[in-house]
N, C-alpha and C positions, 0 to 999 in steps of 0.2 A: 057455782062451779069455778073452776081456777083452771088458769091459761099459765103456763109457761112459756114465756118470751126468748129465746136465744137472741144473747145481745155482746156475746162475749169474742168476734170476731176479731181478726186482725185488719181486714178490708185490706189484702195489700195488692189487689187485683185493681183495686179502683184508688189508690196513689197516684194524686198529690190530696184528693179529696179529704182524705182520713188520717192525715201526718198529726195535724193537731185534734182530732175527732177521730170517736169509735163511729164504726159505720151508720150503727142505729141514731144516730145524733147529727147525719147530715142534712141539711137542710132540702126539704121538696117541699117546693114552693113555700117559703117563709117558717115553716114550721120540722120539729125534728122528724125525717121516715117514721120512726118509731110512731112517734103520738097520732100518726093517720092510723098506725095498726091498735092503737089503746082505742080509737075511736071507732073502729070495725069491731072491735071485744065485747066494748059497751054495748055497741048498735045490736045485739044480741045475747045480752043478758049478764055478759063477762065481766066482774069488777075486780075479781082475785086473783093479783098476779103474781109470778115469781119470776124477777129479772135474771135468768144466768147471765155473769156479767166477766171477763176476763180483761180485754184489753182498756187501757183509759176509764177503772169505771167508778172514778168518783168526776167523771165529766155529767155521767146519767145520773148519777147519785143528786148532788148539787142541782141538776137542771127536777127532775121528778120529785125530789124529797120523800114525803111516806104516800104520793099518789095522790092527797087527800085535794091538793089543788084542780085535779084532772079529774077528780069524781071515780078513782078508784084506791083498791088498798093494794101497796107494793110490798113484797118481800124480796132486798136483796141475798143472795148469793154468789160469791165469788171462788169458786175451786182453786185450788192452790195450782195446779198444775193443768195442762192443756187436755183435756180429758176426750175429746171428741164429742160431737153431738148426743150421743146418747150416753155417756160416761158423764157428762157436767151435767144433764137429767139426774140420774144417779145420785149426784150429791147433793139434790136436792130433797132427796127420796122421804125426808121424815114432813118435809110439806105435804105430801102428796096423799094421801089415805082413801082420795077417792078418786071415780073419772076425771079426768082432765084432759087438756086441750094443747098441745104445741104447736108455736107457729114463730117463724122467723121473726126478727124484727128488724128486717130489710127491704121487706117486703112491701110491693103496691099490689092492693086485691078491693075487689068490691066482692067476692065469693058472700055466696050466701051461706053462714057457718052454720046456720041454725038447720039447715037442709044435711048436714053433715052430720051432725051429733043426732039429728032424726036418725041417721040411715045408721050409726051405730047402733042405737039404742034397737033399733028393729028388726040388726043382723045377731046378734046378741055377742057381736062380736069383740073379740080381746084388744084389738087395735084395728083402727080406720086410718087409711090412707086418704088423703085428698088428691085427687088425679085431676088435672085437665091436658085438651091437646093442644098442641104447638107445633109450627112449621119448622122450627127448627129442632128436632130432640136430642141433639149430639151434646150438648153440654150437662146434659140432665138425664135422672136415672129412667130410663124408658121400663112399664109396666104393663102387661095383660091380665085380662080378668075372665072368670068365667063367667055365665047368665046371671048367676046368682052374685055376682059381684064380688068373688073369692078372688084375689088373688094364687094366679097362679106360676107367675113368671116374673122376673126383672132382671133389670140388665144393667148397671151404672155406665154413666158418660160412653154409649156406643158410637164406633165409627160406623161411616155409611151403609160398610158392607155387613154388618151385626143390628141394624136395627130392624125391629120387627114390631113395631110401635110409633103412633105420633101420641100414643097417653103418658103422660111423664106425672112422677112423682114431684108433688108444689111443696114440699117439706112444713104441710101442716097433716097431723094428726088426732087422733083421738084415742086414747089410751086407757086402759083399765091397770091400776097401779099393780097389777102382778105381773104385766110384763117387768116392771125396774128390778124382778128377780133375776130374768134371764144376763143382767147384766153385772158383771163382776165388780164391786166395789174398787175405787182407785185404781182401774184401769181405763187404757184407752179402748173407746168402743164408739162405732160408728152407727147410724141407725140406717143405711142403707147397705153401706156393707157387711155388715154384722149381725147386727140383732134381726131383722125382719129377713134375711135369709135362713138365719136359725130356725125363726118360727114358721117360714115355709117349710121347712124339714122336719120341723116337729107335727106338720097338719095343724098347728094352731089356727083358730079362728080368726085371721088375717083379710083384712076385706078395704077393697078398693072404692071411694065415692066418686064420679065424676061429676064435677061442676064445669057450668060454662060461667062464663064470665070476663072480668080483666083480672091479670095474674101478670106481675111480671119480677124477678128476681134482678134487683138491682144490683147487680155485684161487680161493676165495669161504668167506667166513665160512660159510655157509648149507649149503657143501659140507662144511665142516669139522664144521659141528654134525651133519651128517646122515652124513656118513662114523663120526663117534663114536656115532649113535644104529646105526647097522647092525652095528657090533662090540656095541655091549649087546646087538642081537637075533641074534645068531647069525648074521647074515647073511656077515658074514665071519669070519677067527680069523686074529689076533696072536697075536706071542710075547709074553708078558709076562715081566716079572722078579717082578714077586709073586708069593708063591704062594697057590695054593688053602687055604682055611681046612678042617679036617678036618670033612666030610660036608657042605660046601657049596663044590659045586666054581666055582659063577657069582659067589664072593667071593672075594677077593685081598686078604691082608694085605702090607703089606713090612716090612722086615725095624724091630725096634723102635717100629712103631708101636702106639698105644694105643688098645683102644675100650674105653668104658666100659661098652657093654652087651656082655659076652663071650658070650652068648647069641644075639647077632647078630640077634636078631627085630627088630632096625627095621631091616634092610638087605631091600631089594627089587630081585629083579632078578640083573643083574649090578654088583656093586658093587669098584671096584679101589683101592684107599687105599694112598699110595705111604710110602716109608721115614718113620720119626721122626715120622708125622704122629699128632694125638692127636686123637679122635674123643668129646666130653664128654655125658655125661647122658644124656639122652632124644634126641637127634640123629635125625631119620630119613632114613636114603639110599638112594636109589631110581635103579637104572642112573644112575650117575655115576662120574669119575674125580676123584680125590683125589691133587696132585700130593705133592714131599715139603715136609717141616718145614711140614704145617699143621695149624693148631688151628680145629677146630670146634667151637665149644661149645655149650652143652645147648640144645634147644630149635628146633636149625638143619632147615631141611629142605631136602633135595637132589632134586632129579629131573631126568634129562639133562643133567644141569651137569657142566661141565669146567672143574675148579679147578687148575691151574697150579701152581709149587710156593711156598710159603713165603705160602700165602692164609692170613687168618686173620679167622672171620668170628665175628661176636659174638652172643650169644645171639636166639635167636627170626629169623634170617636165613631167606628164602625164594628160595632160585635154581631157576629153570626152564628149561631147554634154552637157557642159557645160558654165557659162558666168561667167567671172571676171569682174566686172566695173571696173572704172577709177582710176589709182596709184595703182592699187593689188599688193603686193608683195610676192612673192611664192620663198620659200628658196629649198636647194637642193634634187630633190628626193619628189618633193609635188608629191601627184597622188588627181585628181577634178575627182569625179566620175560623170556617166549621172544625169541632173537633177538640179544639183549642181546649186546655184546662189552666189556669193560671192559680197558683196558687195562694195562702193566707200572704197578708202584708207586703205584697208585690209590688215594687215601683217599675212603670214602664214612660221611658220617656218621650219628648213629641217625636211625632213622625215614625214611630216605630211600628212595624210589621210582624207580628207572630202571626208563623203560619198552619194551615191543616193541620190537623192533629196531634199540634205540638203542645208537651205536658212540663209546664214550670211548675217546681219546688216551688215552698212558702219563702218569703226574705231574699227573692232574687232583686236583683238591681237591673232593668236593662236599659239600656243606653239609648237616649233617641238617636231616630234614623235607623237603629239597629234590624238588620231582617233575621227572623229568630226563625232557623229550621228543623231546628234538633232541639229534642228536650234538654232541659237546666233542670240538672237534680244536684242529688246532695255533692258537697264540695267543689261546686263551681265557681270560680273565680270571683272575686268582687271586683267588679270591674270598676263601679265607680268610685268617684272623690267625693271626701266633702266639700273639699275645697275647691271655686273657682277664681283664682290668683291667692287673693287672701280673704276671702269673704265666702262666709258660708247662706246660704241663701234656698227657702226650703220655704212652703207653703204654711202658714200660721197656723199651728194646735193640730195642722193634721201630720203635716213629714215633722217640723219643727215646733217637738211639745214642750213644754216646761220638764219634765224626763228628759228629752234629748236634751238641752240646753245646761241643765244641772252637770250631766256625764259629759258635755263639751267643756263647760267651766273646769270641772275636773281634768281632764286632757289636757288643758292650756296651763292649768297650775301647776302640772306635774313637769312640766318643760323649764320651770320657771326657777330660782332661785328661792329656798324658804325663807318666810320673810321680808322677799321683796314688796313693794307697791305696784301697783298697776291703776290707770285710771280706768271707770266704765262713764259712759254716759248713751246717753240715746237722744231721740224725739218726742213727738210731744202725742207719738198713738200708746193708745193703752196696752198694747199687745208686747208693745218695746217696753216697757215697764214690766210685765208680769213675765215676759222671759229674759228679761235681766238681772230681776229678781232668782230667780230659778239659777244660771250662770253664777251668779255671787254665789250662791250657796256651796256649788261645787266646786266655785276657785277657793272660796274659804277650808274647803276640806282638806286641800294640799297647805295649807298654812301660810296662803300668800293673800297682802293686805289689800284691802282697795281702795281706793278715791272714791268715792262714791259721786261725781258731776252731775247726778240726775239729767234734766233735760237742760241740753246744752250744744250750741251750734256747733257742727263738727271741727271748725274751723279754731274754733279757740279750744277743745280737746286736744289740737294735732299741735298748736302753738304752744301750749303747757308744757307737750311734753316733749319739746324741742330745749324747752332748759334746763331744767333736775329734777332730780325723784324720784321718777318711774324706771319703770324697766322694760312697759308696754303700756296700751290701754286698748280698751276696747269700745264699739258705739253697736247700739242700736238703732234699725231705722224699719221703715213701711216702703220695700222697694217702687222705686220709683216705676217703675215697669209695670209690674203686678201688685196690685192693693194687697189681693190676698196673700202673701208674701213676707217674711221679714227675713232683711239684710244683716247679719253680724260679719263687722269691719274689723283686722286686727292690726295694728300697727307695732312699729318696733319704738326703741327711747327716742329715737327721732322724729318722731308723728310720721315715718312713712310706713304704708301699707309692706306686712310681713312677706317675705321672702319664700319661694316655695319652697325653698326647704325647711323651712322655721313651716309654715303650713302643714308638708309632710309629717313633722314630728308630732304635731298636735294629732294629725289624722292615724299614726302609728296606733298613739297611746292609746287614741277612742276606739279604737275598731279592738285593739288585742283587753282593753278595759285595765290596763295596766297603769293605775294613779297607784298618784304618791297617795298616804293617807295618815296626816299626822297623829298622834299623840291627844288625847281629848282634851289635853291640857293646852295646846297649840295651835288653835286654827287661828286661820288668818283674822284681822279686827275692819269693820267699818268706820274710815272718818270722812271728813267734808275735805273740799279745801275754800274757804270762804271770798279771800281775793283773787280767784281766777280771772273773773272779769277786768280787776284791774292790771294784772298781768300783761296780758293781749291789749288793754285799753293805753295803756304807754305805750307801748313797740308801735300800735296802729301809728297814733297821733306820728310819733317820731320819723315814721318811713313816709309822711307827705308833706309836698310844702303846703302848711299853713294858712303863709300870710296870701298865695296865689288866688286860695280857693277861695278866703275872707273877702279878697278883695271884688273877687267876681262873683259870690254870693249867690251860686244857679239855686234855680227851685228845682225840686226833684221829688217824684212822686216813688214812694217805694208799696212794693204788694208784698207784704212779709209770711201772708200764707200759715198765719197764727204759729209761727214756729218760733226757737227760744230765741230769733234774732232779734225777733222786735224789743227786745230789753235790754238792745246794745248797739244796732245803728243808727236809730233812728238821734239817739243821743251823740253818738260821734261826727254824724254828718252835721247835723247841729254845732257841736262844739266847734267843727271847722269852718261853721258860717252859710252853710245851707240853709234854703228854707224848703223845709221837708214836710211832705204830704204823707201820712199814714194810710195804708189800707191794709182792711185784715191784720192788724200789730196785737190783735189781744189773744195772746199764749193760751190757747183752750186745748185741756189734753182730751183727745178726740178718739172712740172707740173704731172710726174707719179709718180716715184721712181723706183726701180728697180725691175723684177718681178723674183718671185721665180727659176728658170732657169738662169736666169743672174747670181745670186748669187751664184748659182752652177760653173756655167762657172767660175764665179769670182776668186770662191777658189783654184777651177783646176789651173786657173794659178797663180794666189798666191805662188801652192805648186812647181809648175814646176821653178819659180823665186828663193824661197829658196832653191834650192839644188843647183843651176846654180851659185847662188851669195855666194854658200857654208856659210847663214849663219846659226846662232843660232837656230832659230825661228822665226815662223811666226805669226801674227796676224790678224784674220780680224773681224773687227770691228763693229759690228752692227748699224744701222744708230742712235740708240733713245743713244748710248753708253753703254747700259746695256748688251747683249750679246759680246761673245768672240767665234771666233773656233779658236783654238792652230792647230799647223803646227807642229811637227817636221821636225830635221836637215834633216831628210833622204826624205824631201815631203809628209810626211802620215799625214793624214787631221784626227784630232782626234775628234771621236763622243762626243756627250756631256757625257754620262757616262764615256769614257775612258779621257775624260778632268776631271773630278769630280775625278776620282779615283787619276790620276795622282797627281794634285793637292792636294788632303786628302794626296799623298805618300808625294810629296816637304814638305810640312808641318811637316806630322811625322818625317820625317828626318832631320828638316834641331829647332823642337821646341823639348822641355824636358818636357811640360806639359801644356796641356788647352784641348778644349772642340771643336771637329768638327760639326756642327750642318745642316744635312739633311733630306730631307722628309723623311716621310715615305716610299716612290715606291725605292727609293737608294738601288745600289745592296749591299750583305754584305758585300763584298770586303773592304767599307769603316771600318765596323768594326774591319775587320782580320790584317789593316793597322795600325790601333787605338790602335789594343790588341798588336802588338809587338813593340811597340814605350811608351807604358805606357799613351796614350792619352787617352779621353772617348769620344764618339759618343752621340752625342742627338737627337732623332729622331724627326721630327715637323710636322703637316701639311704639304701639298703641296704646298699655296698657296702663294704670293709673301709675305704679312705681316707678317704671323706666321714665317716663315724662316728672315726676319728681325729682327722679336721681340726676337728670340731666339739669334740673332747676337748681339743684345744689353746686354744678359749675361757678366754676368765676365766669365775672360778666355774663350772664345770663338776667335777662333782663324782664322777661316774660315766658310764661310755660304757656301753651292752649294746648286743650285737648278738640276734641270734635264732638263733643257732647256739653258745651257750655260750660267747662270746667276751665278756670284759668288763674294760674298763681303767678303773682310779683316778689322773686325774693328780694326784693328789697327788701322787705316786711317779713314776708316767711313763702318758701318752698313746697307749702302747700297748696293745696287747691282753699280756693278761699275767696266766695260769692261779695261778703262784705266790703273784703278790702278792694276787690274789684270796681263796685259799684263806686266808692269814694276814688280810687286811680282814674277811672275812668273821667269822673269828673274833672279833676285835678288835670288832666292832659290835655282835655277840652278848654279849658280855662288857659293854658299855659303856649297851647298850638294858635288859640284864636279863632276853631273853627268848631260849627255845632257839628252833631255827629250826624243829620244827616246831608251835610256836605261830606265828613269823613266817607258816611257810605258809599257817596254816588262817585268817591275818585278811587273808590276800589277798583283792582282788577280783576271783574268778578269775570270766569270763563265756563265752560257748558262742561259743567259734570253729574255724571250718572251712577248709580250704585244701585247692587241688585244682591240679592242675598236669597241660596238654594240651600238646599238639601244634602250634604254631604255623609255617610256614614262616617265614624273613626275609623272603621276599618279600610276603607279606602283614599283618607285623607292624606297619609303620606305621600300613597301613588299618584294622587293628583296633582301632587306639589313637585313630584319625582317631575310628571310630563310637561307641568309647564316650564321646570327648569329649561327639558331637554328641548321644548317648542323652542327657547328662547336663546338659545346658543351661540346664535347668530348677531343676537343683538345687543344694545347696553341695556345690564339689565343689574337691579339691586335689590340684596337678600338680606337689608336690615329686618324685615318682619313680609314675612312672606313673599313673594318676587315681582317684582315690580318694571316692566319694560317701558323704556325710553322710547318713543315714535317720533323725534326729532323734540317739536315744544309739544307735542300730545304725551300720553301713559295709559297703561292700563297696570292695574297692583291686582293679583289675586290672593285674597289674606285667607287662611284659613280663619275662623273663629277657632277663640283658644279653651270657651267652656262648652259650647255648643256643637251640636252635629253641623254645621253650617259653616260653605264658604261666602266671603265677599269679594264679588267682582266689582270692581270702581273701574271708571275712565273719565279721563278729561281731557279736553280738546276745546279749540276756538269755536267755532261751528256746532249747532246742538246735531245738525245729521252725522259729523265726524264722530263727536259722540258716540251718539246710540251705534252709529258702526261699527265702534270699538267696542261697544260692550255685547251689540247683539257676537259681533265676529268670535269675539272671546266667552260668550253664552254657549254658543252651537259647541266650540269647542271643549269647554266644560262637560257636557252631557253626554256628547263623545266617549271624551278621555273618563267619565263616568259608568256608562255601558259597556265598554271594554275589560275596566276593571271588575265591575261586579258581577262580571260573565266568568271573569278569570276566578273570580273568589267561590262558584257553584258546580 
């Protein structure tokens, strides 16, 4: 016997579900609707089908093939035009020559069909209706029947005051091929309004079955969530392909995926977790489906949530009877309230809140912190950047593929001059290789050359191209933040990081896909440049004294952290008369890098080695070359402020006059170091370029950042770990004091820093009220606003890529302190609650 499937919907009822999928092809619980109803066809004898298929249907085509996989035989059909249910029948009409069977393929049923085609067979009737009751009949065609189960009434989609039934039509039938007469070729024809009132007029043998059972017509988000919450209660039973975990049969692992609790006590319920997907930490899941290749990591909580395949949600995520489609990505601290539909390829940032039954489009972008109360459908805004300052920075192979990186290469060439050079280089993780490879490809498309530096400390990338050649370069790295993560840096001929508008242009070009694309006779060429090393290796040597450091000859222990330095300090501190201890110097291109913990350990013994090898100082090294953490002799691992300070002191002491130039968040210390040496302090932005652009000053004598970063133009302008560690020396050697006497005549004072939650939507008004709090006082708005309390301060910075502000304070007193910051906390949350009241 042969089933005709109806599969040719448009689903625009149950949109965002169906933008990239025909309805029959969405997924309930890991598998497509449809193939639970091939699985009810079989379970009764059914193996000959005929797909009417209209909307998307070489999506079912490609996934079914000729059936032969699924243990039946398909014939498609596809009507030219929208024919209605019983008109796309119709054109199917020369399959058909004997009884057959239609049933949606929408549909969730356990109906007994075999009970059905009985009751035709024994009414001898021309067409069998399938009826069952329902509480609610207004969306459906309501029918009465007489004893004998004729049909004698129906009524389509009645309001309250018309219904005379809770039996409704479940739009499965059973047909004798002479009705496809009553129905006019290449027209549209409906089978409840049309044709089956026809044949009540004609007295045709027309006859109703009722079954009980589960029935439920998924044609609405709200159906699909409650069709998935009735399979968690047992109210109906799928097949699944997971199987049952041993002694917990309402749990389903598939095949290679990972939980980390093998104990399974955070799973509640019926919990289904499909292939390759990895389940981290503390995770709790509570009746939910887990599609495949996704990562949940620690922290995540599930309940009623249908997660699609290839989701991956990031720690402390909260989803409630809610559904993410396929590639969602959900940053830390997302909460998905009931209702919720988030569509294919969704990026949702940290801290963000989508609420009740709010329905994102596929390809939305939303911003963490963001509170999302209205649907994002088509044409909504792109809200975000790729860029934050000049660096683009995106989770490895899953936001940031070898695709995207090709199509950024492109965007950046297209900006560029044809024929220019550019340098690339990266680190020494494999992932910065395979998409920088990828990058090349695409800058090569626009017909611009490249240097090709492989792995190469960032510092001598930015020093190259402070002389000639270039016209840019670029590095890759494994952020430092995030392992999972890789960092693309762009810099201008200068080695300083790219300009936001030079950013903007790159982000223009990628988003509208508007590259240049030369000539096949023209693309750009790969070469080396072989003496870089020596390059940077004279300017080093030449911007220190020498014979200083020869003479005093410190031992120095450096932690190079298998990065490209180790093929280039450990020989110059050398050549200037150090005796230099190696750790971790062997360049290993590494598929992880090293996670923040390691690092930790790293330094611990770092400090435990220099006091043992009783020498000078220690070093370790950051992998990209741009960070430094100093050690003194005694083993004390100096924070980045007491490295800033210490350093601003070597310099006061050891120069007669020039210019130290620090952010704005720098404690005053550096100034109180400045004011008794006759130096001056320049305060800059925070962000990597403004603290360059101010190193490129006359007389500037030292850059710090507050993240370990700190360059000498003497030498170069750049941030730059290397030349540091060797200055460092050299100042030590030339002051007469080890560094940790320099520590201890610091003026180290009590400061605090606390970092909240900000929307963008409300971040300017926060900056608006601390202006207007501060009216009264002295107050400065080089990078966010900064009030004077005689020698205390409090700065409130917004973050410039993040949903997030920073409150800092300092003060002598650690109570003054935390005063200042709890005082200016309260008011933060304040001036917070006000505005996000005013925004609803």
């Amino acid at each position: 016997m042969k089933a005709v499937l109806m599969a040719g919907g448009f689903g625009t009822r149950i949109q965002p579900l169906t933008i990239n999928l025909p309805k029959p092809m969405i997924p309930l619980i890991n598998r497509p609707i449809i193939l639970h109803i091939i699985e009810l066809l079989k379970r009764h004898g059914i193996d000959e089908l005929i797909l009417l298929l209209y909307h998307q249907p070489m999506v079912i085509k490609n996934f079914f093939g000729d059936g032969s996989e699924f243990g039946v035989r398909i014939t498609y059909v596809t009507p030219l035009e929208d024919f209605g249910t019983a008109g796309a029948v119709k054109a199917a009409e020369k399959f058909l020559d004997e009884r057959f069977l239609i049933i949606s393929g929408d549909l969730l049923t356990d109906f007994d069909l075999s009970q059905v085609l009985a009751f035709h067979e024994e009414k001898k009737a021309l067409a069998t209706i399938t009826l069952t009751s329902v509480t609610d009949p207004l969306q459906f065609g309501v029918v009465i029947t007489n004893k004998e189960g004729q049909i004698t009434k129906f009524l389509e989609k009645p309001g309250w005051g018309e219904v005379f039934s809770d039996t409704i039509n479940t739009g499965i039938y059973v047909l004798e091929p002479e009705v496809l007469k009553l129905i006019p070729e290449g027209e549209n024809r409906d089978w409840s309004k049309d044709i089956f009132p026809l044949m009540l007029q004609k007295k045709a043998p027309l006859y109703g079955c009722t079954l009980s059972g589960y029935w439920a017509d998924i044609g609405n988000t709200d159906s699909y969530i409650e069709s998935c919450r009735d399979i968690f209660q047992h109210k109906v039973t799928v097949g699944l392909r997971e199987k049952a975990a041993p002694g917990k049969a309402d749990i389903h692992i598939g095949e290679e995926a990972q939980i980390a609790d093998q104990s399974l006590s955070r799973f509640e319920g019926m919990v289904i977790i499909g292939d390759n997907t990895k389940v981290q930490g503390t995770a709790r899941l509570k009746n939910c489906v887990v599609g495949r290749n996704c990562l949940i990591e620690d922290g995540v909580e599930l309940e009623d949530a249908i997660l699609w395949d290839n989701v991956y949600l990031r720690k402390d995520c909260r989803v409630r009877g809610a559904v993410l489609c396929h590639s969602v990505r959900a940053g830390h601290g997302v909460v998905v309230e009931e209702g919720a539909v988030v569509g294919d390829g969704t990026t949702i940032g940290d801290e963000a809140y989508i609420k009740k039954d709010v329905k994102v489009w596929p390809l939305k972008v939303i911003e963490g912190g963001s509170i999302v109360t209205t649907n994002l459908i088509w044409g909504e805004k792109w809200r975000k950047n790729l860029f934050e300052g000049a660096m683009v920075s995106a989770l490895t192979n899953v936001e940031l593929t070898p695709e995207f990186a090709a199509k950024l290469g492109a965007a950046y060439g297209s900006t560029l001059p044809k024929d220019a050079f550019i340098l690339a280089g990266r680190d020494a993780i494999r992932s910065s290789r395979m998409l920088k490879r990828s990058f090349v490809g695409g800058l090569l498309s626009t017909g611009v050359n490249v240097r090709d530096t492989k792995m190469i400390p960032l510092p001598v990338l930015r020093y190259k191209l402070t002389t000639f050649g270039e016209v840019g370069g670029v590095h890759f790295r494994q952020s430092p933040k995030d392992p999972s993560a890789t960092e693309i840096i762009f810099y201008d001929a200068d080695g300083v990081e790219v300009s936001s508008s030079a950013a903007k242009g790159i982000e223009r070009i990628y988003f509208k896909e508007n590259f240049r694309r030369v000539h096949y006779s023209e693309p750009g060429g790969i070469d080396e440049i072989p003496r870089i090393y020596d390059y940077y290796r004279e300017g080093f040597l030449r911007a220190l004294e020498g014979d200083i450091l020869r003479k005093a000859a410190p031992k120095v222990v450096l932690d190079l952290n298998h990065s490209p330095a180790s093929e280039l300090l450990p020989t110059l501190l050398t050549t200037l008369g150090c005796e230099v201890i190696e750790l971790n110097s062997h360049v290993m291109e590494s598929p992880t890098g090293s996670a923040p913990d390691q690092q930790q350990r790293s330094l611990e013994q770092l400090a435990r080695i220099v006091v043992t090898l009783e020498a000078a100082a220690g070093f370790w090294i950051g992998p990209s070359g741009e960070r430094v953490t100093l050690i003194d002799e005694t083993g004390t691992l100096l924070s980045d402020m007491e490295a800033l300070l210490c350093l601003s002191a070597l310099v006061c002491r050891t120069e007669k006059r020039g210019t130290l130039a620090i952010p704005v968040s720098a404690p005053q210390g550096v100034e109180t170091l400045a004011m008794e040496s006759g130096l001056t302090v320049k305060r800059t932005k925070a962000d990597g370029r403004s603290l360059v652009e101010a190193g490129k000053e006359r007389h500037t004598l030292l850059t710090g950042g507050m993240d370990g970063r700190f360059a000498f133009p003497v030498f170069q302008s750049n941030f730059d770990a290397l030349f540091t560690a060797a200055k460092t020396l050299e100042m030590l050697a030339r002051s007469g004091q080890t560094l940790s006497q320099v520590r201890k005549s610091i003026p180290l004072r009590q400061y605090r820093h606390a970092v909240r939650p900000c929307s963008w939507e409300i971040k300017g008004g926060i900056m608006r009220k601390m202006s207007e709090d501060s009216v009264d006082q002295e107050a400065s708005f080089i990078d966010g606003v900064k009030v004077s309390l005689g020698d205390d301060w409090v700065l409130l910075l917004p973050d410039q890529h993040q949903p997030l502000v920073h409150i800092i304070s300092e003060a002598d007193e650690p109570a003054r302190a935390q005063e200042l910051l709890d005082q200016y906390l309260d008011r933060f949350e304040s001036w917070k609650l006000e505005l996000t009241k005013a925004l609803k």
